[in-house]
PDB file of N, H, CA, C and O in Angstrom:
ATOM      1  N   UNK A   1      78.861 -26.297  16.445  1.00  0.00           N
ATOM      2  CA  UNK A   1      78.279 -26.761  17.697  1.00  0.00           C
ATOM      3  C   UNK A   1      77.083 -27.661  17.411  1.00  0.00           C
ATOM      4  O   UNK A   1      76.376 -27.587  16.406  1.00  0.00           O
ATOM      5  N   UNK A   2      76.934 -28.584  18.492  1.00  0.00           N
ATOM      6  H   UNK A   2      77.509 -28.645  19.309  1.00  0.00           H
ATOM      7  CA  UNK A   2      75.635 -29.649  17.985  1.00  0.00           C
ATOM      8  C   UNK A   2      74.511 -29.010  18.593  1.00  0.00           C
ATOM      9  O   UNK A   2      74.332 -28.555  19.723  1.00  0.00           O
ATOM     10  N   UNK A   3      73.785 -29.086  17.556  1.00  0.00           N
ATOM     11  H   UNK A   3      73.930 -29.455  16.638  1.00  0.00           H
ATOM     12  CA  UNK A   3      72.149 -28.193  18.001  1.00  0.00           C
ATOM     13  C   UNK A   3      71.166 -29.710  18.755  1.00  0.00           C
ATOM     14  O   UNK A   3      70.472 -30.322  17.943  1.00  0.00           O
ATOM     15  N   UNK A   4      71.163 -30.084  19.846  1.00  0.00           N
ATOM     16  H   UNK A   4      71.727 -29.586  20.506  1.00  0.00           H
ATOM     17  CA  UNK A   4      70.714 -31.490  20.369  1.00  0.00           C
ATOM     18  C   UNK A   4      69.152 -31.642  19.747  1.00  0.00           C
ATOM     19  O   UNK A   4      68.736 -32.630  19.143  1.00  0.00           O
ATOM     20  N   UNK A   5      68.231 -30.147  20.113  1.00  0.00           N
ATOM     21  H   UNK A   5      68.569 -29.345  20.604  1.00  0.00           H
ATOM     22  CA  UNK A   5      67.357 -30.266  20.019  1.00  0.00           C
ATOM     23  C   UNK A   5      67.167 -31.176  18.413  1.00  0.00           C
ATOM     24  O   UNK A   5      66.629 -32.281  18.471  1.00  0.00           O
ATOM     25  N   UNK A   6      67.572 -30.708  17.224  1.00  0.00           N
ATOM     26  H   UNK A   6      68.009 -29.810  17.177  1.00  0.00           H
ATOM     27  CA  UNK A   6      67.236 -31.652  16.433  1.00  0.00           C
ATOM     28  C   UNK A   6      67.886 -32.749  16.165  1.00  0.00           C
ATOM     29  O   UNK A   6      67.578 -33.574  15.305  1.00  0.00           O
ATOM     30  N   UNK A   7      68.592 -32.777  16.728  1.00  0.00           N
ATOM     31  H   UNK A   7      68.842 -32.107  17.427  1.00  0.00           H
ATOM     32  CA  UNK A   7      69.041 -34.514  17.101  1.00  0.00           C
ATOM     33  C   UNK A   7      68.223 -35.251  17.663  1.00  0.00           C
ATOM     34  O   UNK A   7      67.778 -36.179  16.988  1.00  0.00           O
ATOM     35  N   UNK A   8      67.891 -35.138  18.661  1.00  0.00           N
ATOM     36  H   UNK A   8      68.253 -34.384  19.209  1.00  0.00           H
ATOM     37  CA  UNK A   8      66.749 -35.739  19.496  1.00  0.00           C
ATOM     38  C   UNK A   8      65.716 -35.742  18.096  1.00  0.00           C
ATOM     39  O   UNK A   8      65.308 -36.891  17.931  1.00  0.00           O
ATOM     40  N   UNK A   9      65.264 -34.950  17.217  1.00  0.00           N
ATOM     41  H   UNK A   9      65.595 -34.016  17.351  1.00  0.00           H
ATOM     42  CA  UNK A   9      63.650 -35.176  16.960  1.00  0.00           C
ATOM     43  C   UNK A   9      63.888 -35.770  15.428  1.00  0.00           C
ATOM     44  O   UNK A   9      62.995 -36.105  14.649  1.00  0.00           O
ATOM     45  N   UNK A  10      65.477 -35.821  15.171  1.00  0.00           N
ATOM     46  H   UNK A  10      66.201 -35.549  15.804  1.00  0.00           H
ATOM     47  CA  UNK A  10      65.693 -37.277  13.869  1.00  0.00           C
ATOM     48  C   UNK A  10      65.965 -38.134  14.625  1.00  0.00           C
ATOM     49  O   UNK A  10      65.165 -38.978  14.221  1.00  0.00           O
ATOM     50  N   UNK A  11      66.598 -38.711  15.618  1.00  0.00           N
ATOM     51  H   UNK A  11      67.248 -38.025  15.946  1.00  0.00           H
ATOM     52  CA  UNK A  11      66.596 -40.482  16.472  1.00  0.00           C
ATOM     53  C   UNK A  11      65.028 -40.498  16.151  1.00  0.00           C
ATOM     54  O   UNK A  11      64.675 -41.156  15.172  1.00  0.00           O
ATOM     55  N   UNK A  12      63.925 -39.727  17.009  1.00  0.00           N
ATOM     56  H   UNK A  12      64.211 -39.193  17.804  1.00  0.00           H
ATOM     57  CA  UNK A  12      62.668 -39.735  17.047  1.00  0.00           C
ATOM     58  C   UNK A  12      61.756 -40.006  16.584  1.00  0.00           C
ATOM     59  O   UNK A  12      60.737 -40.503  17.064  1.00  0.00           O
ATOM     60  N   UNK A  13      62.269 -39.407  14.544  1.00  0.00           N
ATOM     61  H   UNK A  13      63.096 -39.003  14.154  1.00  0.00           H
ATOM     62  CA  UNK A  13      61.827 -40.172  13.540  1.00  0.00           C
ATOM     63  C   UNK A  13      62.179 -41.586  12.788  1.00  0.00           C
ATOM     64  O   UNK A  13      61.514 -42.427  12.183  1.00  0.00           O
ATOM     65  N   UNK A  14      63.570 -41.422  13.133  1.00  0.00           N
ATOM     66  H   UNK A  14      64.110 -40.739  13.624  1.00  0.00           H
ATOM     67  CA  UNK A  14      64.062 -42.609  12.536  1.00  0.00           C
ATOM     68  C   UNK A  14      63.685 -43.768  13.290  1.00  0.00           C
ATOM     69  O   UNK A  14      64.037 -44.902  12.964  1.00  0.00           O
ATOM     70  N   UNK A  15      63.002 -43.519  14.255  1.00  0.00           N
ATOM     71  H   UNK A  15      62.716 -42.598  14.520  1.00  0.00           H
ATOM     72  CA  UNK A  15      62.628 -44.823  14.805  1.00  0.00           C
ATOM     73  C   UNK A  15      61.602 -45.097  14.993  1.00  0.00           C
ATOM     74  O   UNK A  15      61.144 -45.934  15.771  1.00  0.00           O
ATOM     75  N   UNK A  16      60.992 -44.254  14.128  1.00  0.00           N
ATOM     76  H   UNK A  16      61.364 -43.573  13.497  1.00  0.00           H
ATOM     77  CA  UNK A  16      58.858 -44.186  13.739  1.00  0.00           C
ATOM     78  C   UNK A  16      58.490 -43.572  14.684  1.00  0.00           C
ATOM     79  O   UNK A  16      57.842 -42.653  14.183  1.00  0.00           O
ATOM     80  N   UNK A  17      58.464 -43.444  15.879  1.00  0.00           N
ATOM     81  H   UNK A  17      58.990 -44.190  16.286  1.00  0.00           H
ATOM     82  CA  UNK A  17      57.597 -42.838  17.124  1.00  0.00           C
ATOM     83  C   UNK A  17      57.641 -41.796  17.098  1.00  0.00           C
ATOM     84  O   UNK A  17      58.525 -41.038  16.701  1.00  0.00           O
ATOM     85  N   UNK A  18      56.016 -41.498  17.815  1.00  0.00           N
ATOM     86  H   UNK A  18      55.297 -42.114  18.137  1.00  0.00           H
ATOM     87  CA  UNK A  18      55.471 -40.594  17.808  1.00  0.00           C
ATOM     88  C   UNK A  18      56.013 -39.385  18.826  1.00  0.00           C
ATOM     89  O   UNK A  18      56.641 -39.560  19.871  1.00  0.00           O
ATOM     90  N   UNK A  19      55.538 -37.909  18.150  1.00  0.00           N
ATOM     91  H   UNK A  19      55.028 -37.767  17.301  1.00  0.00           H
ATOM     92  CA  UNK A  19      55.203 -36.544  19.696  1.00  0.00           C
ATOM     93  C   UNK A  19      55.072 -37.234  20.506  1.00  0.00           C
ATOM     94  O   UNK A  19      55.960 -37.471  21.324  1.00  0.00           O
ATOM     95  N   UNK A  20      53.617 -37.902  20.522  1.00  0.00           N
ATOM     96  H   UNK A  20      52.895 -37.710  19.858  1.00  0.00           H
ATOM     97  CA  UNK A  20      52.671 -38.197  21.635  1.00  0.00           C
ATOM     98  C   UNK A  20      53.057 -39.241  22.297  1.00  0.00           C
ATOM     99  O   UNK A  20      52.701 -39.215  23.475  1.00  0.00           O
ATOM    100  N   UNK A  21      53.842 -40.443  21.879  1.00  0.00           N
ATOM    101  H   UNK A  21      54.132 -40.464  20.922  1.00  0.00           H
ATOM    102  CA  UNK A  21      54.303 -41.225  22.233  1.00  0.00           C
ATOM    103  C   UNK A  21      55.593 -40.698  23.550  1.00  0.00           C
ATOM    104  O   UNK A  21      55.757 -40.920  24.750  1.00  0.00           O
ATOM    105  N   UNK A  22      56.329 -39.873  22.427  1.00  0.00           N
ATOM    106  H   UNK A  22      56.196 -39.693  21.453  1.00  0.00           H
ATOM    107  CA  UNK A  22      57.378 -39.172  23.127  1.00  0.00           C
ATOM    108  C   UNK A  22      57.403 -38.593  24.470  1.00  0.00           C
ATOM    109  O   UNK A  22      58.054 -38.794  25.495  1.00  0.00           O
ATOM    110  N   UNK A  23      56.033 -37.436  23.937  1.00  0.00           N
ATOM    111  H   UNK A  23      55.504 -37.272  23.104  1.00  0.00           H
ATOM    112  CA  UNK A  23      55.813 -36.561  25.404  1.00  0.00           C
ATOM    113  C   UNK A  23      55.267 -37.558  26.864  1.00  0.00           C
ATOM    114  O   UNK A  23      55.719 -37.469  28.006  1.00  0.00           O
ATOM    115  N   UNK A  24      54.332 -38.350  26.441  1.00  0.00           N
ATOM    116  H   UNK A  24      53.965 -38.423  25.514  1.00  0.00           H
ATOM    117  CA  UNK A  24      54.072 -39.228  27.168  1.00  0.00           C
ATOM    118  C   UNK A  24      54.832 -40.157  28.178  1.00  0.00           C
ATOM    119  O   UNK A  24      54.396 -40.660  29.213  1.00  0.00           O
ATOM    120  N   UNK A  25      56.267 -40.272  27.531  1.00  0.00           N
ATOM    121  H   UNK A  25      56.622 -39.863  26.690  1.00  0.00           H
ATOM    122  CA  UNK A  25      57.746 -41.072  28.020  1.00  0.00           C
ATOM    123  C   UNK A  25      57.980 -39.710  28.792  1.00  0.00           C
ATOM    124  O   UNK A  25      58.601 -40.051  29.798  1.00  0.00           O
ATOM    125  N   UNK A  26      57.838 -38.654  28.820  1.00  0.00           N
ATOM    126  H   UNK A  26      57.333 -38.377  28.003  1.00  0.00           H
ATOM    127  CA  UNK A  26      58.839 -37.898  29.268  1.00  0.00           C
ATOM    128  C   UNK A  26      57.757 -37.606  30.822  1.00  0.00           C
ATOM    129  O   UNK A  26      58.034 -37.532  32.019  1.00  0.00           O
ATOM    130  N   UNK A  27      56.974 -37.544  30.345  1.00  0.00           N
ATOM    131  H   UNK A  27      56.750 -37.604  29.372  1.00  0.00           H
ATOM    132  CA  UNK A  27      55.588 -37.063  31.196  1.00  0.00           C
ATOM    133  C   UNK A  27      56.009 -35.054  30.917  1.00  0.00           C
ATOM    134  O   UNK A  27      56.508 -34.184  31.631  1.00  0.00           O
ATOM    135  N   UNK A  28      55.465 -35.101  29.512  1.00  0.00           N
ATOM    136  H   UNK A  28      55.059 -35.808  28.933  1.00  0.00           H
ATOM    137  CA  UNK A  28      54.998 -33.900  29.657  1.00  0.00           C
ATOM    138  C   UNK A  28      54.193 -33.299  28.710  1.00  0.00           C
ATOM    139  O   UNK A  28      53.604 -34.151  28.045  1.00  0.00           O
ATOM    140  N   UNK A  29      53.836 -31.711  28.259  1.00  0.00           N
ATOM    141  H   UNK A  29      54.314 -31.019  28.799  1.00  0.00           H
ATOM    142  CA  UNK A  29      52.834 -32.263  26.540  1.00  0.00           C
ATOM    143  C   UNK A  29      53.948 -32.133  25.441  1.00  0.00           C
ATOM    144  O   UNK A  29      55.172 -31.998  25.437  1.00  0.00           O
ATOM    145  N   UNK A  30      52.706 -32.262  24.290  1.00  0.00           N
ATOM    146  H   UNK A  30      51.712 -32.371  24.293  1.00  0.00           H
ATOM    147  CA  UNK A  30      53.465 -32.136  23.619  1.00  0.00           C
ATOM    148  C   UNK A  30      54.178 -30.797  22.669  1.00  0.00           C
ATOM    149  O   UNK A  30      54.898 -30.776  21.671  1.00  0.00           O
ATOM    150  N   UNK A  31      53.765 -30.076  23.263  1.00  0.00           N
ATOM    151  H   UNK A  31      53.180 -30.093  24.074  1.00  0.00           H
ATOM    152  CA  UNK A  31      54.025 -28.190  22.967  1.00  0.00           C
ATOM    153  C   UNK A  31      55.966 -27.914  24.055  1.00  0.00           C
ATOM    154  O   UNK A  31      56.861 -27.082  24.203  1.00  0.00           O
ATOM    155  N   UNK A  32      55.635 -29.028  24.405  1.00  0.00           N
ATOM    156  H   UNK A  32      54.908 -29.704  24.284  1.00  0.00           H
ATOM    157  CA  UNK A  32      56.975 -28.752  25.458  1.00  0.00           C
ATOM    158  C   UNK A  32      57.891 -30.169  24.436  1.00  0.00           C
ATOM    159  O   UNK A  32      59.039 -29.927  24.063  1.00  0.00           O
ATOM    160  N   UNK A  33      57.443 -31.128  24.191  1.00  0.00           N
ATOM    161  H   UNK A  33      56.510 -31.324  24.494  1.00  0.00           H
ATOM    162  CA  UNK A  33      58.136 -31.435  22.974  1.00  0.00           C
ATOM    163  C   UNK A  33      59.013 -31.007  21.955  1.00  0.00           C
ATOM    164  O   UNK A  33      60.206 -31.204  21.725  1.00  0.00           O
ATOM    165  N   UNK A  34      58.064 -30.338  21.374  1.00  0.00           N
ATOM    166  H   UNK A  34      57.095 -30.178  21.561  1.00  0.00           H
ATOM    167  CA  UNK A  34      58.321 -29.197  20.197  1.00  0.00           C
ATOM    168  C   UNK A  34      59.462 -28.261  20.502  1.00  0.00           C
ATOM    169  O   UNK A  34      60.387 -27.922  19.763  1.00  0.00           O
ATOM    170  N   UNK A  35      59.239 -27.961  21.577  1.00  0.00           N
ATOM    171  H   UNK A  35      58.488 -28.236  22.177  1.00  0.00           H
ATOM    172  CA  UNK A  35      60.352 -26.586  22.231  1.00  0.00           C
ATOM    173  C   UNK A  35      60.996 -27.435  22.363  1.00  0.00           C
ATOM    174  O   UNK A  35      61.631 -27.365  21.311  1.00  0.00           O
ATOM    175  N   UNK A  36      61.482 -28.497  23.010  1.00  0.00           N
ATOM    176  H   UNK A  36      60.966 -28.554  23.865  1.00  0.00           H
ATOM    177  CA  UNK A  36      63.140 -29.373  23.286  1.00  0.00           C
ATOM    178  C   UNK A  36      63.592 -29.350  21.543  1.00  0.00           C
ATOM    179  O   UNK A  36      64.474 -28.564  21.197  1.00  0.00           O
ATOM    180  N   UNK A  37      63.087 -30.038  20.757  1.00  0.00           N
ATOM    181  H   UNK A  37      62.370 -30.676  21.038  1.00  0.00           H
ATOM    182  CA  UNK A  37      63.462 -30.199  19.372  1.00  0.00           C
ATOM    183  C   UNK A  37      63.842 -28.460  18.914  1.00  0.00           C
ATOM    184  O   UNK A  37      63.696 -28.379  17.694  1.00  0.00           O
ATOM    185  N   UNK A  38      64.113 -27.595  19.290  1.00  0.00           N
ATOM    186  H   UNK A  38      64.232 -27.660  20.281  1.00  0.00           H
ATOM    187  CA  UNK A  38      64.462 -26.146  19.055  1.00  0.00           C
ATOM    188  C   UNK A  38      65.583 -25.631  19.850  1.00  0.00           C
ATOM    189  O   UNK A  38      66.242 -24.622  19.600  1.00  0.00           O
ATOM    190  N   UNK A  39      65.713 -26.385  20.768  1.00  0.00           N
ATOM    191  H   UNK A  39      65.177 -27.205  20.970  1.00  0.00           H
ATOM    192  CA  UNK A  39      66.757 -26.105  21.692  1.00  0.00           C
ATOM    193  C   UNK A  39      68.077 -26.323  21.267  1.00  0.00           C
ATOM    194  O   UNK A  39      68.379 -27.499  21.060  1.00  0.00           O
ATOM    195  N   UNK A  40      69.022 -25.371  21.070  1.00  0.00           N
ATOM    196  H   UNK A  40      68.776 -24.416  21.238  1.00  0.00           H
ATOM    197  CA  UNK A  40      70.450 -26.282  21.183  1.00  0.00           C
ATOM    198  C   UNK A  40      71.062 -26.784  21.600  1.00  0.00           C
ATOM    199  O   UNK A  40      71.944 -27.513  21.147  1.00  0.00           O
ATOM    200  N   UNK A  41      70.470 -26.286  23.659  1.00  0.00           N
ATOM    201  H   UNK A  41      69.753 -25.693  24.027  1.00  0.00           H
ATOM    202  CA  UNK A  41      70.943 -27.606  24.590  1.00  0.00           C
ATOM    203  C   UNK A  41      70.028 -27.433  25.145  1.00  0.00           C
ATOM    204  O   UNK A  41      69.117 -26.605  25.157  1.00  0.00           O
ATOM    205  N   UNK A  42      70.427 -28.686  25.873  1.00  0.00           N
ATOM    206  H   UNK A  42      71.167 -29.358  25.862  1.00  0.00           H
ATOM    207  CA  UNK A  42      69.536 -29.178  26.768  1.00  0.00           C
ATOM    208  C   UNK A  42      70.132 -29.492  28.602  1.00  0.00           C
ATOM    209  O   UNK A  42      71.254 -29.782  29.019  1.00  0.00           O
ATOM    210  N   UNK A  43      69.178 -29.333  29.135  1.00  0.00           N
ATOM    211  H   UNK A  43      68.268 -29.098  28.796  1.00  0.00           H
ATOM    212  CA  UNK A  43      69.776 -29.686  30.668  1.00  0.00           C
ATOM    213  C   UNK A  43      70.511 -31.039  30.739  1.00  0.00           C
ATOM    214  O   UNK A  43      70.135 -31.836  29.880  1.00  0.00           O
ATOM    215  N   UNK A  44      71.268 -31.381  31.393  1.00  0.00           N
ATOM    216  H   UNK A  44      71.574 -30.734  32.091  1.00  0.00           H
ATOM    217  CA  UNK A  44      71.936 -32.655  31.527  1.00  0.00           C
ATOM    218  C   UNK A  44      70.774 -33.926  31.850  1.00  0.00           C
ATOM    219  O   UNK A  44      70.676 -34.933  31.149  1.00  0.00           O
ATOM    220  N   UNK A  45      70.239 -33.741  32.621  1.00  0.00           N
ATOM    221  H   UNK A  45      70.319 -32.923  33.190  1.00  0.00           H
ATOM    222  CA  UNK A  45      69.316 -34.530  33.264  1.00  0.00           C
ATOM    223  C   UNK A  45      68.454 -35.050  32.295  1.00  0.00           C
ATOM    224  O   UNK A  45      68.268 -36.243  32.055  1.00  0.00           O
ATOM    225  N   UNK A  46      67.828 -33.878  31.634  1.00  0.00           N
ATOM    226  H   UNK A  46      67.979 -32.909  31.829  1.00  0.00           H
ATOM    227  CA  UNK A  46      66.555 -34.088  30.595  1.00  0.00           C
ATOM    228  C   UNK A  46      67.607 -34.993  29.803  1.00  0.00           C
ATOM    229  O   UNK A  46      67.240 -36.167  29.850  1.00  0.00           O
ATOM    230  N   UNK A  47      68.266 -34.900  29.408  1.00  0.00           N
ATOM    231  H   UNK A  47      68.564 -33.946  29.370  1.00  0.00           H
ATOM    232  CA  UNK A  47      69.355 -35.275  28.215  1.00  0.00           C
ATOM    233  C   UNK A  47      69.793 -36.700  28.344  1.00  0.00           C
ATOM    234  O   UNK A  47      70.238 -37.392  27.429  1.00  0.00           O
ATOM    235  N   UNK A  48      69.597 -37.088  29.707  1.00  0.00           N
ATOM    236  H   UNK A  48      69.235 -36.526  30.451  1.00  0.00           H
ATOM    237  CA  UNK A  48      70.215 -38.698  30.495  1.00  0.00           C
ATOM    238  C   UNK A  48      68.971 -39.186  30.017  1.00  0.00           C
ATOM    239  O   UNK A  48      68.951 -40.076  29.166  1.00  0.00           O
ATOM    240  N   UNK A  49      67.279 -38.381  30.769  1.00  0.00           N
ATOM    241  H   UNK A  49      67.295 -37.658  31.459  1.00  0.00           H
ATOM    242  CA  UNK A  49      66.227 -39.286  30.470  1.00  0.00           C
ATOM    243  C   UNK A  49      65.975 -39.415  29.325  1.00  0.00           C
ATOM    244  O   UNK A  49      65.420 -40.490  29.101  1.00  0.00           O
ATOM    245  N   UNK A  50      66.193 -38.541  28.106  1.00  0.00           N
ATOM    246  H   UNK A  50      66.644 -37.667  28.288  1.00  0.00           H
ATOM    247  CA  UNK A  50      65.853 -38.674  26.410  1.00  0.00           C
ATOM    248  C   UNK A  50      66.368 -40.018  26.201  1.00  0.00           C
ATOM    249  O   UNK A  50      65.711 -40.992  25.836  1.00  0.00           O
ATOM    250  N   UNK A  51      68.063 -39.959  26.567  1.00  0.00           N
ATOM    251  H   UNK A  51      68.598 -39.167  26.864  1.00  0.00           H
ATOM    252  CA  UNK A  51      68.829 -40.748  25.801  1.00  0.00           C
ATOM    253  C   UNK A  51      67.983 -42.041  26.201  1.00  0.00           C
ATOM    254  O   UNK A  51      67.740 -42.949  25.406  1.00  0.00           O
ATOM    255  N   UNK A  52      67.608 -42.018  27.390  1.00  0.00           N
ATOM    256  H   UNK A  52      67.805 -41.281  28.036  1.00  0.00           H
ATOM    257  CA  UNK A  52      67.661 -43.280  27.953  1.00  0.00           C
ATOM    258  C   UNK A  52      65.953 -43.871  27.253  1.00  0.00           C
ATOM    259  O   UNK A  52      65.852 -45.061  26.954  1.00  0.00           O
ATOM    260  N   UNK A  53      65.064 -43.176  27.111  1.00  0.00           N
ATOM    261  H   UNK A  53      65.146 -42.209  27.353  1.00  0.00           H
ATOM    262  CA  UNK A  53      63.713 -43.790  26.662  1.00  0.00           C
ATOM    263  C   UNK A  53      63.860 -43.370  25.267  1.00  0.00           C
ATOM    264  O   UNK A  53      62.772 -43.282  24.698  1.00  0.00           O
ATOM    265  N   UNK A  54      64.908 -43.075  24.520  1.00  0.00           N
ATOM    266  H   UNK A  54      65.792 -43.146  24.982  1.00  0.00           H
ATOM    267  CA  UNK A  54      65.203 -43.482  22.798  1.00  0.00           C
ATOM    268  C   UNK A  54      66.281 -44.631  22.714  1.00  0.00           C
ATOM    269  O   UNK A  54      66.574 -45.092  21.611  1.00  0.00           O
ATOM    270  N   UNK A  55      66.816 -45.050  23.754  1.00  0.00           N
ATOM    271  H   UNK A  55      66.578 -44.676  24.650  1.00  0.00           H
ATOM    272  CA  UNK A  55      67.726 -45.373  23.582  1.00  0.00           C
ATOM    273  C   UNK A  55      68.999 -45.043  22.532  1.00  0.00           C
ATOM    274  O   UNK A  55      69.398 -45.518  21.468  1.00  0.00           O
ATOM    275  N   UNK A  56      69.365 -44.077  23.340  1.00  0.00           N
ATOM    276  H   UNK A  56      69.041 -43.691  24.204  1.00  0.00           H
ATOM    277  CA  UNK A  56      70.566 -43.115  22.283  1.00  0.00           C
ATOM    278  C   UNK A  56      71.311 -42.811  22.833  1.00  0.00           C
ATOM    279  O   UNK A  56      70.537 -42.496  23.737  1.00  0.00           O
ATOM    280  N   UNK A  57      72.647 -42.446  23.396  1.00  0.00           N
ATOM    281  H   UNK A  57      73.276 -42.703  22.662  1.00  0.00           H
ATOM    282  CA  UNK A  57      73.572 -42.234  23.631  1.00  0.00           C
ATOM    283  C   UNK A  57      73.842 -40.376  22.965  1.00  0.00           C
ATOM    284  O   UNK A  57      74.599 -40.186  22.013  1.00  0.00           O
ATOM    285  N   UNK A  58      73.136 -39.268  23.618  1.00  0.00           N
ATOM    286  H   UNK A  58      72.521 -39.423  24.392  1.00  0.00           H
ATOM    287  CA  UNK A  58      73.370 -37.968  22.705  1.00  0.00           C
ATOM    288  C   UNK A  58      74.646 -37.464  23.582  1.00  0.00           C
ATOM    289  O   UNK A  58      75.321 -36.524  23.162  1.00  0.00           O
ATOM    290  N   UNK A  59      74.892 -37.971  24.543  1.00  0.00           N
ATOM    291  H   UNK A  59      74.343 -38.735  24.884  1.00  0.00           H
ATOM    292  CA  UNK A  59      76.214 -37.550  24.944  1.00  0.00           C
ATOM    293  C   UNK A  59      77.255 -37.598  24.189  1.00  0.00           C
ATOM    294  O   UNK A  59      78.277 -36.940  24.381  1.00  0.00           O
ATOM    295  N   UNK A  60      77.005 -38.639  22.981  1.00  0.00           N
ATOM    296  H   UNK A  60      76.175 -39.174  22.825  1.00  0.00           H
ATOM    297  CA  UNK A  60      78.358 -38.800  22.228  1.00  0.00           C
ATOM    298  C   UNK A  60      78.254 -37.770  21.103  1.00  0.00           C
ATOM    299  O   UNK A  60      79.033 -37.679  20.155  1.00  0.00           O
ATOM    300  N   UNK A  61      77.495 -37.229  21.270  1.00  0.00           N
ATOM    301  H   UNK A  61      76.861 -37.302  22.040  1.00  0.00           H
ATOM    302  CA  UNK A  61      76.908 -35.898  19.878  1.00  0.00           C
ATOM    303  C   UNK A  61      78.583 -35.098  20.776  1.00  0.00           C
ATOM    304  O   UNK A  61      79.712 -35.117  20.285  1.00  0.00           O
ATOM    305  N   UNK A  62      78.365 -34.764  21.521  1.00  0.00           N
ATOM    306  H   UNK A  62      77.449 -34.748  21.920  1.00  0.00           H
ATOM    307  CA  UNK A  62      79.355 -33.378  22.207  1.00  0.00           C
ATOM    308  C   UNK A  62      80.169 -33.612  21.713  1.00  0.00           C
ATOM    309  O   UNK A  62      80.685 -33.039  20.754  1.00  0.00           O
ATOM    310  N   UNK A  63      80.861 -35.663  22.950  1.00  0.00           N
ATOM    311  H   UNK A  63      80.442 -36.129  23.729  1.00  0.00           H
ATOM    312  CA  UNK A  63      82.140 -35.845  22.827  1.00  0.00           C
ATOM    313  C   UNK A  63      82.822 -35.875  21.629  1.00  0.00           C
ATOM    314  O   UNK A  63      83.933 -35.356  21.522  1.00  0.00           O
ATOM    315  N   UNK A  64      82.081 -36.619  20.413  1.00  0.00           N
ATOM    316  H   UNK A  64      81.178 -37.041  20.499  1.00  0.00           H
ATOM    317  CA  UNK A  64      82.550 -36.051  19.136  1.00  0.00           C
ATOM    318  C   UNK A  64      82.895 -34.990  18.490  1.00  0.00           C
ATOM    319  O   UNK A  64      83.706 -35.066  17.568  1.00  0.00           O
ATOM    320  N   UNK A  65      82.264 -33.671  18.918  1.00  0.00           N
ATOM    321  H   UNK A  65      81.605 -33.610  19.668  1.00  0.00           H
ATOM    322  CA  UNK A  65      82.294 -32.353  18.735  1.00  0.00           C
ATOM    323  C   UNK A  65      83.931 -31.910  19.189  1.00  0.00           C
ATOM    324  O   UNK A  65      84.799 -31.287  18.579  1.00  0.00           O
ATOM    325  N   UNK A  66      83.889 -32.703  20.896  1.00  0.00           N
ATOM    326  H   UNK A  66      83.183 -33.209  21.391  1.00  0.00           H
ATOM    327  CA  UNK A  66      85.183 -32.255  21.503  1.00  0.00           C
ATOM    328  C   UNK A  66      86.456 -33.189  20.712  1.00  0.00           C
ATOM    329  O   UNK A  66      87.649 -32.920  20.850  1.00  0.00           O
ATOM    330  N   UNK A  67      86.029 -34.112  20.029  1.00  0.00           N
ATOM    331  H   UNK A  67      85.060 -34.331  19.917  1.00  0.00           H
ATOM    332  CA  UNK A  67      87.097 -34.730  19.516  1.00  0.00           C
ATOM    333  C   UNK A  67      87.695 -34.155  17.899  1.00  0.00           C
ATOM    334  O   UNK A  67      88.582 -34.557  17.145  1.00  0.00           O
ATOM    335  N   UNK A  68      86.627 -32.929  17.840  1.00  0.00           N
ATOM    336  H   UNK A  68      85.907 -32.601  18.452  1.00  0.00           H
ATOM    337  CA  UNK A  68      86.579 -32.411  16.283  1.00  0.00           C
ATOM    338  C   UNK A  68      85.905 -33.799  14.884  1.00  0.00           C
ATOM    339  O   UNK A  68      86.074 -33.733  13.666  1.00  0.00           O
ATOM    340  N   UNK A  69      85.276 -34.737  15.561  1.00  0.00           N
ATOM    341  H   UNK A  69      85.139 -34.790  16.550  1.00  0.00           H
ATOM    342  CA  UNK A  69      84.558 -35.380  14.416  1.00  0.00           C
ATOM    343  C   UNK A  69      83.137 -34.980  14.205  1.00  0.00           C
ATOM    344  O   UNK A  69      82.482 -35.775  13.531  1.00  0.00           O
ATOM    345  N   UNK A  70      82.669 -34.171  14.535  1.00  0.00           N
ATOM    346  H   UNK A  70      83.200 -33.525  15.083  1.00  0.00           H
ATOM    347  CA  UNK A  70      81.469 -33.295  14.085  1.00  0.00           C
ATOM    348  C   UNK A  70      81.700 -31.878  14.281  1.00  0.00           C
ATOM    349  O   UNK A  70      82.248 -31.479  15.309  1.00  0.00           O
ATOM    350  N   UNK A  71      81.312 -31.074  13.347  1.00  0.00           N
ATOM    351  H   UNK A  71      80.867 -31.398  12.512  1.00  0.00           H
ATOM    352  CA  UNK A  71      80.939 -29.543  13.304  1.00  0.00           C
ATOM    353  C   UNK A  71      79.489 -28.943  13.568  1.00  0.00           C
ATOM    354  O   UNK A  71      79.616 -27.809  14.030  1.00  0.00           O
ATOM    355  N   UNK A  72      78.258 -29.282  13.445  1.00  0.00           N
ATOM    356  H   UNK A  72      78.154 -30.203  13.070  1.00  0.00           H
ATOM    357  CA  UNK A  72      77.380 -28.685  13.934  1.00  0.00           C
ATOM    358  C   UNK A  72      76.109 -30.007  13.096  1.00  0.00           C
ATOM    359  O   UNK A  72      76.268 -31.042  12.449  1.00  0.00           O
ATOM    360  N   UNK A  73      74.898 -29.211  13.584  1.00  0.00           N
ATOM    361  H   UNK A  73      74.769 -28.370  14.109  1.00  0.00           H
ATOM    362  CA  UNK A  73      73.738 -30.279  13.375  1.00  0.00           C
ATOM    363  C   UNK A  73      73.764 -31.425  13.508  1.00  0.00           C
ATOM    364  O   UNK A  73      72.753 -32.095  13.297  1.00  0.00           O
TER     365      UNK A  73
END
C-alpha cells in the first residue's frame, strides 16, 4: 500500500522547499506538517490541494498501486 504521507515529504524535498514554506501554502503550522508526512492517507481534498501547490499528481501513487505497478512506499 502507498504510505502518501512520505510521498508528499520526498516531492517536498526533491524540490528544495521548505516545512515552512509548505505549511504556509497549506495555511497551517508546521507540527501539522509533520503529522501529514506520517500519515498513510490522506483526505481527498487535502490530497487535491498538496498535489496542486507541489505540483504533483499523488493520485497516480494509488492508481498505480491499483494497476499493480507499485507495492508500497
Amino acid at each position: 500500500m502507498v504510505h502518501i504521507g512520505r510521498r508528499i515529504e520526498d516531492e517536498l524535498h526533491k524540490r528544495g522547499l521548505s516545512v515552512s514554506w509548505f505549511a504556509e501554502q497549506l495555511c497551517c503550522s508546521r507540527t501539522n506538517v509533520y503529522k501529514i508526512f506520517e500519515k498513510s492517507s490522506v483526505d481527498t481534498e487535502l490530497l487535491l490541494r498538496i498535489s496542486s501547490i507541489l505540483q504533483c499528481d499523488f493520485f497516480q501513487c494509488y492508481s498505480e498501486c491499483l494497476k499493480g505497478g507499485v507495492k508500497s512506499n
